[in-house]
C-alpha positions in Angstrom: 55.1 -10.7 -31.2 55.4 -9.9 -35.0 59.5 -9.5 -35.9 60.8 -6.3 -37.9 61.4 -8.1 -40.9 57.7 -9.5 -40.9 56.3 -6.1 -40.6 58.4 -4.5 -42.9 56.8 -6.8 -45.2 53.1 -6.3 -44.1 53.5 -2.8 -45.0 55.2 -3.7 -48.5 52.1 -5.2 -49.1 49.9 -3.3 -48.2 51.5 -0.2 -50.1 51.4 -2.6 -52.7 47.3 -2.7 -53.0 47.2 -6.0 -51.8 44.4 -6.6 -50.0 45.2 -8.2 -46.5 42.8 -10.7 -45.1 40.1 -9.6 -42.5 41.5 -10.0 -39.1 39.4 -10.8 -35.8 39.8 -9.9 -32.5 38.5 -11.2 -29.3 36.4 -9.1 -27.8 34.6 -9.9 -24.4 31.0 -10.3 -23.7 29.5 -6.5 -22.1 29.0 -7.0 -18.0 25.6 -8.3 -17.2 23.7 -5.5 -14.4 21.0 -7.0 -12.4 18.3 -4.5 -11.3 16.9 -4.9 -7.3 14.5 -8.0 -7.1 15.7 -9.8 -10.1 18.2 -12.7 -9.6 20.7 -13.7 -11.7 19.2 -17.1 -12.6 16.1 -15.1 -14.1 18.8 -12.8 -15.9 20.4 -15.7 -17.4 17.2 -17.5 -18.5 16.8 -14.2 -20.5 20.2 -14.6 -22.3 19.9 -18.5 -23.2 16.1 -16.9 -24.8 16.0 -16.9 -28.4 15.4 -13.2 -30.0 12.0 -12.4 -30.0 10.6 -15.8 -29.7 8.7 -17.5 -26.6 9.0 -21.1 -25.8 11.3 -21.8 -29.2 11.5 -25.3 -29.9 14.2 -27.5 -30.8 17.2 -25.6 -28.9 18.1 -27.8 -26.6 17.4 -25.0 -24.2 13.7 -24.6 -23.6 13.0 -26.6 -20.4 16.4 -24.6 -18.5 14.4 -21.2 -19.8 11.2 -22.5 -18.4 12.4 -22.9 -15.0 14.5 -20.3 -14.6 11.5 -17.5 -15.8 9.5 -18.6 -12.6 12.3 -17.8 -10.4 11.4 -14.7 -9.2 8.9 -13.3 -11.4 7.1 -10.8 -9.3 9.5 -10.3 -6.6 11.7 -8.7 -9.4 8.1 -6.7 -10.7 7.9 -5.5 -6.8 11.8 -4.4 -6.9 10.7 -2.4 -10.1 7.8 -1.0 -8.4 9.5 0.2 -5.6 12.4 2.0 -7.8 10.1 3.7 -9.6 8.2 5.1 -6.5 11.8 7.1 -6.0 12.4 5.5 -2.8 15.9 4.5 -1.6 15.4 1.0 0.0 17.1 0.6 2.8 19.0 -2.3 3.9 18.5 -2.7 7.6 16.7 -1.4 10.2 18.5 1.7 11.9 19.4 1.6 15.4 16.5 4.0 16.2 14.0 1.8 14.8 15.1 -1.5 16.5 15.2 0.7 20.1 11.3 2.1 19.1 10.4 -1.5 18.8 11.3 -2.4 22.1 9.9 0.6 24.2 8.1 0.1 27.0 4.2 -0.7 26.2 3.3 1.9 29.2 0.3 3.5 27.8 -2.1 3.2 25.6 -0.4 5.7 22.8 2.7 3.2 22.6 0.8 0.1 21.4 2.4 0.8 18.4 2.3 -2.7 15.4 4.4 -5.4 15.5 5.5 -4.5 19.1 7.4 -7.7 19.4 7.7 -9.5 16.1 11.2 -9.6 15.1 10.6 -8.5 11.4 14.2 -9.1 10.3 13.5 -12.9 10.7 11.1 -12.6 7.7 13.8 -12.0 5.3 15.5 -15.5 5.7 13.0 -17.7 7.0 13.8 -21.4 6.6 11.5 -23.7 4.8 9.2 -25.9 6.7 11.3 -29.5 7.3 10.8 -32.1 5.7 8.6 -30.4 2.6 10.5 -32.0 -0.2 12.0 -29.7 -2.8 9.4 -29.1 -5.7 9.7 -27.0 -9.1 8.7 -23.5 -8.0 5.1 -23.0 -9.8 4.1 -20.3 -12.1 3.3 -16.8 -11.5 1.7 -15.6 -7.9 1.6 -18.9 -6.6 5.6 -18.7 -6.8 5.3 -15.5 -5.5 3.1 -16.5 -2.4 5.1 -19.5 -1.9 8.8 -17.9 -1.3 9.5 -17.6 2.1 12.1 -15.5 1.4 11.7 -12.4 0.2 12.7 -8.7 0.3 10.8 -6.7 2.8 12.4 -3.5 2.0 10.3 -3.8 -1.1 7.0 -5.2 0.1 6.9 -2.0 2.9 8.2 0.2 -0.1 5.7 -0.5 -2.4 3.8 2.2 -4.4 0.8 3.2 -3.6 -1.0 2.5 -7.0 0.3 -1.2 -7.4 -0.7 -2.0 -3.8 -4.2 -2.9 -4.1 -3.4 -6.0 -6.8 -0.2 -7.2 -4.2 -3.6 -6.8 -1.2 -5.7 -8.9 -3.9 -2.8 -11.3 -4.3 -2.2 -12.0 -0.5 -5.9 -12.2 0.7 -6.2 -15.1 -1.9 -3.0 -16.9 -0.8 -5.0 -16.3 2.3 -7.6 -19.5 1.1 -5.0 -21.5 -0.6 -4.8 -25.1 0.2 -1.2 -25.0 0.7 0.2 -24.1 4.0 3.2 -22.5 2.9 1.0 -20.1 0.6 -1.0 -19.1 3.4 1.9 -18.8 5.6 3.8 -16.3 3.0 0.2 -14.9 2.4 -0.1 -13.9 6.5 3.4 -12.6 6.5 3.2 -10.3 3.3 0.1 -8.6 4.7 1.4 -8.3 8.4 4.4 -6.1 7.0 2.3 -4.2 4.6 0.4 -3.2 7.7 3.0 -2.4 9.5 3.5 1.1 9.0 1.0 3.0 7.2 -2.6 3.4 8.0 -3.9 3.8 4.2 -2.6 0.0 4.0 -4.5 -0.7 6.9 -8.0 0.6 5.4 -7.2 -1.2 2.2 -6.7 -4.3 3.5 -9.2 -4.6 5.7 -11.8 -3.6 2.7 -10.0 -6.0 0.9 -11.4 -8.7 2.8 -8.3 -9.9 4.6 -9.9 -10.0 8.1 -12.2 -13.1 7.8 -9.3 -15.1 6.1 -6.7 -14.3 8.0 -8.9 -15.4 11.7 -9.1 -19.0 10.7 -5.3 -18.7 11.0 -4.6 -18.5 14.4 -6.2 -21.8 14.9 -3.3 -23.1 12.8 -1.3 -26.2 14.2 1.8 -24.4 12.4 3.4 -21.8 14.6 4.9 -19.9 12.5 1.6 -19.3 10.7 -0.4 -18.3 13.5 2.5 -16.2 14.6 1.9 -14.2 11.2 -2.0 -14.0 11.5 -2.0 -12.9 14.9 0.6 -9.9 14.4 -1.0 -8.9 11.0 -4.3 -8.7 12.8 -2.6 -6.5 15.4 -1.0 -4.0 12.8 -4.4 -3.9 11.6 -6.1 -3.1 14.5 -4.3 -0.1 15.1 -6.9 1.2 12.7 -10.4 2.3 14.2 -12.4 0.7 11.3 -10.7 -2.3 10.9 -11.6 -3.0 15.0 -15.2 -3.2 13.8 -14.3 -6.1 11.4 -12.7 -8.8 13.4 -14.8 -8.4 16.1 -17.9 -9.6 13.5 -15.9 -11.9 12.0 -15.2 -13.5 15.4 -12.1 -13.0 16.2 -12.0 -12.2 19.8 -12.4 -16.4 20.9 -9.6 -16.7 18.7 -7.5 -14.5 19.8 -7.8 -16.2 23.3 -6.7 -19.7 21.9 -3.3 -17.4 20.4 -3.0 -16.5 24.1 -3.5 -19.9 25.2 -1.7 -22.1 23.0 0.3 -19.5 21.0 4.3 -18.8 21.0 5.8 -16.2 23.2 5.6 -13.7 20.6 2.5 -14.9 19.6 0.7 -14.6 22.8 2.5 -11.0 23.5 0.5 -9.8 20.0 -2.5 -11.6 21.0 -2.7 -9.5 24.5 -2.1 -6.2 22.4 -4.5 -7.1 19.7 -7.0 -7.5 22.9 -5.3 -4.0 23.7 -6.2 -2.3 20.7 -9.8 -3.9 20.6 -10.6 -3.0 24.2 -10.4 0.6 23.6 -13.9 0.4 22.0 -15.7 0.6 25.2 -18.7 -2.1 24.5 -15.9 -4.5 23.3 -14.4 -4.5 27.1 -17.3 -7.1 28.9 -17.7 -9.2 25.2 -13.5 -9.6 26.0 -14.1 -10.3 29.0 -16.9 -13.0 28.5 -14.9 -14.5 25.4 -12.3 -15.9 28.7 -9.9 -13.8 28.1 -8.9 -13.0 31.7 -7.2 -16.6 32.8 -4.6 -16.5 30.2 -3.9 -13.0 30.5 -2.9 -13.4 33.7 -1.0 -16.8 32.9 1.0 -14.9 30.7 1.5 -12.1 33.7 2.9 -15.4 36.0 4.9 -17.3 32.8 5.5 -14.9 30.5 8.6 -12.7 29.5 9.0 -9.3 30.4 7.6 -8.6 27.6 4.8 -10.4 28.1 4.1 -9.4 31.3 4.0 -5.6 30.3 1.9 -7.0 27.4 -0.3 -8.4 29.8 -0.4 -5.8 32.9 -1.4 -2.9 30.3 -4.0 -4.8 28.5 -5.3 -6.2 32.2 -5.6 -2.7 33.2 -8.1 -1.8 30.1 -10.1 -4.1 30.6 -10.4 -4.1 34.4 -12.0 -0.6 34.1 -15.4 -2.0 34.3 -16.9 -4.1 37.5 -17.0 -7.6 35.8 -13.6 -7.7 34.4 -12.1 -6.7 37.9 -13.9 -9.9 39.3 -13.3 -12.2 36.9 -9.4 -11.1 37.2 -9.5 -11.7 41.0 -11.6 -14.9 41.1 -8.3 -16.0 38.0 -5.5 -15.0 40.2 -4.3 -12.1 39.5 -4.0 -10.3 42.7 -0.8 -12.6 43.7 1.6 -12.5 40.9 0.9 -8.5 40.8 1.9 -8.4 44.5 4.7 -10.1 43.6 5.8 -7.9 41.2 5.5 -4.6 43.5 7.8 -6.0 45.4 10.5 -6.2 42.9 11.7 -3.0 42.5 13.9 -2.1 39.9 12.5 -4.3 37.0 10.2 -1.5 35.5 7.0 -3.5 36.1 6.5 -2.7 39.9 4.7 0.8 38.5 1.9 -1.2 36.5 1.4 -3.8 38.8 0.3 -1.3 41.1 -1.8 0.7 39.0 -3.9 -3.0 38.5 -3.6 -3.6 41.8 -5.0 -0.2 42.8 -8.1 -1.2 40.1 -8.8 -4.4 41.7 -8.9 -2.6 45.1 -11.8 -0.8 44.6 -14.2 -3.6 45.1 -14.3 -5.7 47.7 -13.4 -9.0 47.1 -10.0 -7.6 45.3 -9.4 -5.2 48.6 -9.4 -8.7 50.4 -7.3 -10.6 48.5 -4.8 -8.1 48.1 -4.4 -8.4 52.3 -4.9 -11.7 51.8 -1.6 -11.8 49.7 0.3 -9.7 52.0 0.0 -6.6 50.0 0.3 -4.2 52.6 3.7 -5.1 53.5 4.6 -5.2 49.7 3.0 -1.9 49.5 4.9 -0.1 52.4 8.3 -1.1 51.0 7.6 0.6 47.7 6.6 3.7 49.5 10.1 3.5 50.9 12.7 2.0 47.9 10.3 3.0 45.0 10.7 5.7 42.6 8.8 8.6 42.6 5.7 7.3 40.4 5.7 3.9 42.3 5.0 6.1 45.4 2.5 7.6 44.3 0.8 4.3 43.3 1.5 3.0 46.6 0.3 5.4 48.7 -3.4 5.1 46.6 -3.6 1.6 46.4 -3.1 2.1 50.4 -5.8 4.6 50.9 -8.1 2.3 48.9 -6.8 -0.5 51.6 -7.4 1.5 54.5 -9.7 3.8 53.9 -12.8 2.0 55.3 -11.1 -0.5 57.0 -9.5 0.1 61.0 -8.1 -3.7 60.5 -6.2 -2.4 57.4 -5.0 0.9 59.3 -3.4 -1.7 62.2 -2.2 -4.1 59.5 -0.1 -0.9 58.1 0.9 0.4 61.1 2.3 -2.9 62.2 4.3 -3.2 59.1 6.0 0.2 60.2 4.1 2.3 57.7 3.8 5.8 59.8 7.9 6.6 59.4 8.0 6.4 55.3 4.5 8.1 55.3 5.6 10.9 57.3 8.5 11.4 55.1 6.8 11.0 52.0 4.4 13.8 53.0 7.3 16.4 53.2 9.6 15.3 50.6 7.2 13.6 48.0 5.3 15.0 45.0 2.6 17.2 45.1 0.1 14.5 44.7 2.5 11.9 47.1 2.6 14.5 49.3 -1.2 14.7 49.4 -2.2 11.3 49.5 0.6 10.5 52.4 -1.0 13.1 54.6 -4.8 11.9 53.8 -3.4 8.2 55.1 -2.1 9.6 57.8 -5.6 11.9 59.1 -7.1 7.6 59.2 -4.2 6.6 61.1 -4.9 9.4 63.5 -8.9 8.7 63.6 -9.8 7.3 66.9 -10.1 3.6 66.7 -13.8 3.5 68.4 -15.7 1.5 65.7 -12.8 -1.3 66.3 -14.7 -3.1 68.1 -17.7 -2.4 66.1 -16.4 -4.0 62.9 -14.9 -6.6 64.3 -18.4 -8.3 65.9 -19.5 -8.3 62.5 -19.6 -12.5 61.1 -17.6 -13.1 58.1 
């Protein structure tokens, strides 16, 4: 502190005309602000840059800049890109998006991308062990080789700046690094994600053929990209065409074969998606598809198996597929799961089952397995819809067959029929009381079918 007496004289002094000496003051450096998608290493690599001068020499400083300008070079031109499309970027995924990626795959309609793919993973994936750590390279190549990244700004990206980010990933696509193709194969799955225009561009940006090669990858985590960015894609019409011809479909069977959980869950959807192009259903079904579809239906998740049972069901809508899915197997493990009620895949087993019951050889083995019996249980502790299945698939049984009318009746069938056809849907009620008339047939040709040889 300065005394009276000392100021007293300051201001003598000054009144004086003497001129005082300049005084300085401290004053602190202004705040630093980092924009989204620029980190503060590149921010300080900017402030250790000489004014208006690139690569100065003699500083001292030079080789620190250079490092620290490849940091995140176009992750922070992507977080630029994305403010100035106006778009708030959100920081996780709401509770409504998280419960629409785990809805039931029922139908058709609710194939919807990435079904399975945990996409919050991508944003802190851990680098492949044992890599040792190298000087981050310049320019895409740093780009394509950062596992992680924001995805809030790759799915936010504008529409205008997406084709060069496309052009950038389909050529990580070929790079002889493995981590670049891995990055390469995530960055497009998300960007196909969501929104069909990225779809079409993609796919006429050539990303089809590069990314098939992938699911033959030894790395997991790799394939597991590929296979679920082909799978957004094929969500799109056009882009089914195009890995088809660029054989994909024998691929896609060595995903479900040798894939990850998740990876053989996309793999069966992808089949999904390319099944609903009707000539594609036998060319599926030659390609071996079949076995492992329904070795995921025995092994597989829930998931899996729902993944499975609705992609089994597509394909099984023409004659060859149907046998080929009996002659793998299938007719067991789907018995198995009409009986377990309650687990929200007794419904689509028995909507296969009732498909492979219309020829003969799947009407056989489903006795074979004891699917009557499994059959007259649902029709008395299944819901409503599980009746209804029931009661067909037993119609199909029965229908033709006076050995499978005794077979039902011995498994005390008549009682929950009876009370399905006064209390059960309209179309329960209907088929109940059409099983019923070939209970009540006379049993004449008994004899009949059973001098025929086997």
């Amino acid at each position: 502190m300065v005394s009276l007496e000392r100021s007293r004289q300051m201001e003598s002094t000054v009144a004086a005309g003497v001129r005082m000496p300049p005084r300085y003051f401290y004053k602190p450096p202004s705040r630093v602000y980092r924009n989204v998608g620029r980190s503060m290493r590149t921010i300080r690599s900017n402030l250790y840059r000489a004014d208006g001068g690139e690569g100065e020499e003699g500083g001292g400083r030079s080789g620190f800049v250079t490092e620290n300008l490849t940091d995140s070079v176009m992750d922070m031109r992507l977080g630029e890109l994305a403010l100035r499309s106006g778009k708030t970027v959100r920081s996780s995924l709401t509770e409504e998006e998280m419960l629409e990626l785990a809805q039931d795959l029922s139908d058709v309609s609710s194939c919807s991308s990435d079904v399975s793919g945990e996409l919050q993973r991508l944003a802190c994936l851990p680098s492949p062990r044992g890599s040792p750590a190298k000087e981050e390279p310049e320019g895409w190549v740093g780009f394509l080789q950062r596992d992680s990244f924001s995805t809030e700004i790759i799915e936010h990206i504008s529409a205008e700046d997406l084709q060069p980010t496309v052009k950038l990933c389909v050529l990580g696509l070929k790079s002889p690094s493995a981590a670049v193709k891995r990055s390469a194969a995530a960055k497009l799955r998300l960007l196909a994600k969501d929104r069909s225009d990225n779809r079409a561009l993609i796919g006429e940006s050539g990303a089809v053929p590069a990314l098939i090669p992938l699911l033959r990858c030894s790395d997991a985590s790799t394939q597991e990209h590929a296979v679920t960015a082909l799978l957004n894609l094929s969500l799109l019409e056009e882009n089914r065409k195009l890995i088809t011809e660029a054989g994909g479909l024998k691929s896609l069977v060595y995903v479900l074969k040798t894939g990850t959980e998740i990876s053989k869950q996309n793999a069966a959807c992808t089949l999904l998606n390319l099944s609903l192009v009707e000539e594609n259903k036998a060319s599926i079904g030659a390609s071996g598809a079949i076995p492992p579809l329904v070795a995921l239906l025995i092994n597989g998740s829930e998931r899996g198996k729902k993944d499975a049972l609705t992609t089994l069901y597509k394909l099984c809508s023409i004659r060859q597929n149907k046998e080929k899915a009996v002659s793998a197997g299938a007719v067991k493990p789907l018995v198995t799961l009409v009986a377990e009620q309650g687990t929200g895949l007794a419904e689509k087993a028995m909507v296969v089952l009732s498909s492979l019951a219309s020829i003969e050889d799947g009407k056989e083995a489903v006795v074979e397995e004891g699917g009557i019996a499994a059959l007259v249980e649902a029709v008395v502790e299944g819901s409503g819809k599980g009746k209804e299945f029931a009661v067909l698939t037993l119609s199909q049984l029965c229908a033709d067959s006076v050995k499978n009318r005794g077979l039902l009746v011995r498994e005390g069938g008549i009682p929950p029929l009876v009370a399905l056809s006064q209390h059960g849907t309209a179309r329960a009620k209907q088929k109940a009381e059409a099983l019923l008339g070939y209970l009540r047939e006379p049993r004449s040709d008994a004899s009949a079918s059973s001098s025929h040889g086997r």
